[in-house]
ROKOLBA-707722 format. One line per 5 residues: number of its first residue (from 1); for each residue x, z, y of C-alpha. Coordinates in nm, 4 decimals, always signed. Example, Ala and Ser with C-alpha at 12.3 -4.5 7.8 and 13.67 -1.06 7.14 Angstrom:
<marlums>
1> +1.2300,+0.7800,-0.4500; +1.3670,+0.7140,-0.1060;
</marlums>
This chain:
<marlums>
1> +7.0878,+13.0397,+8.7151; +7.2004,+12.6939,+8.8530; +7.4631,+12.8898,+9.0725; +7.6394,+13.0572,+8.7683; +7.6714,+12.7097,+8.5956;
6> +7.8289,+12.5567,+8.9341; +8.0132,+12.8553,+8.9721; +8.1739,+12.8186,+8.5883; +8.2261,+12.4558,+8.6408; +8.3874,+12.5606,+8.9370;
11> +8.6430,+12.7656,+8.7711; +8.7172,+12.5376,+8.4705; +8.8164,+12.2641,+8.6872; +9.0143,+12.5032,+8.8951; +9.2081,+12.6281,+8.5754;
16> +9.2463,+12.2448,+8.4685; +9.3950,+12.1782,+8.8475; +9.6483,+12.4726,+8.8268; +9.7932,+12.3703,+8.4798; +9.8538,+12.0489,+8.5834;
21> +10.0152,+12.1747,+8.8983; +10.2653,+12.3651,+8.7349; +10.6121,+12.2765,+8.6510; +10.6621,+12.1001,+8.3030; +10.9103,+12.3495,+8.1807;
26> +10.7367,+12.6091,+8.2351; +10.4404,+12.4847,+8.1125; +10.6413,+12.4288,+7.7535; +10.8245,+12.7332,+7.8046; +11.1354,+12.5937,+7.8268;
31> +11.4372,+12.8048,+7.9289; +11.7454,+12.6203,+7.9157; +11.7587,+12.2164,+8.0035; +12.0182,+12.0421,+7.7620; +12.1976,+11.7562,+7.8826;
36> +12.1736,+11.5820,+7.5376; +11.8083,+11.5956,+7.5811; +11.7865,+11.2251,+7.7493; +11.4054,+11.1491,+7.7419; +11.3289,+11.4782,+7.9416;
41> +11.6221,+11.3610,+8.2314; +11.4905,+11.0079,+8.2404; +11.1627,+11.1012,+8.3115; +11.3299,+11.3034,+8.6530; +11.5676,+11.0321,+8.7351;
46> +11.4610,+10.6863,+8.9008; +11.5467,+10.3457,+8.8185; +11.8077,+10.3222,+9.0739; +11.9721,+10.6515,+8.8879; +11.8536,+10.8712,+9.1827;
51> +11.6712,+11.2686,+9.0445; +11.3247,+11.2943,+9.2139; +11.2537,+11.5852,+9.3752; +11.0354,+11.8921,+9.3591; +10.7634,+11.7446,+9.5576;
56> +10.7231,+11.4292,+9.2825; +10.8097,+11.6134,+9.0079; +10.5980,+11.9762,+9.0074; +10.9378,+12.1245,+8.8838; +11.0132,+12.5094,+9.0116;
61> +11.3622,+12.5664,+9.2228; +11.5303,+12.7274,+8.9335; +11.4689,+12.4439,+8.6918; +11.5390,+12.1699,+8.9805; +11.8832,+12.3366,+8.9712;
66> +11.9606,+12.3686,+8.6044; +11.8405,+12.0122,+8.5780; +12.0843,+11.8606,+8.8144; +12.3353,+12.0368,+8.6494; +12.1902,+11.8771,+8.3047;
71> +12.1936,+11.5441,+8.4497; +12.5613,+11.5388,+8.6238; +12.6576,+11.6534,+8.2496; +12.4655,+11.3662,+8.1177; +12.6182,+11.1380,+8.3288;
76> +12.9774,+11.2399,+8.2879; +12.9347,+11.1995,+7.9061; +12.7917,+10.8550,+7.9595; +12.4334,+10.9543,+7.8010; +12.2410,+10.8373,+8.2075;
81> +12.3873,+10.5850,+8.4114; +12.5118,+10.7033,+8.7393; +12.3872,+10.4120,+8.8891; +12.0639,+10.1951,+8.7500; +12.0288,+9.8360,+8.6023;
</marlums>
């Protein structure tokens, strides 16, 4: 008995470690990263205007890319600073 109780404690904290392990967009099933979206890109950009990377940030490769695209956009238009404060 006491082994199936560790065992489902076990894989609840398992299923609680994989969620938070995985990237944020797909987590809220996003598909496409908008540029105008500005609190999403400062969370993945640093104070000294520099994008973290996958490591830091849990994001997958395909997002990582579609993100830097987002965030050159955003900087072009003058919606992130290209350089921080």
């Amino acid at each position: 008995m006491a082994s199936n109780t560790k065992l489902k404690n076990l894989r609840k904290l398992l299923k609680k470690q994989s969620e938070r392990n995985k990237c944020r967009f797909t987590r809220a099933r996003v598909y496409d990263i908008d540029y105008k979206d500005i609190a999403t890109l400062q969370k993945m950009v640093s104070q000294q205007g520099k994008m973290y990377g996958r490591k830091r940030t849990g994001t997958r490769s395909n997002f990582q890319r579609k993100l830097k695209v987002a965030i050159k956009r955003a900087r072009f238009m003058a919606l992130l600073p290209y350089v921080g404060r």
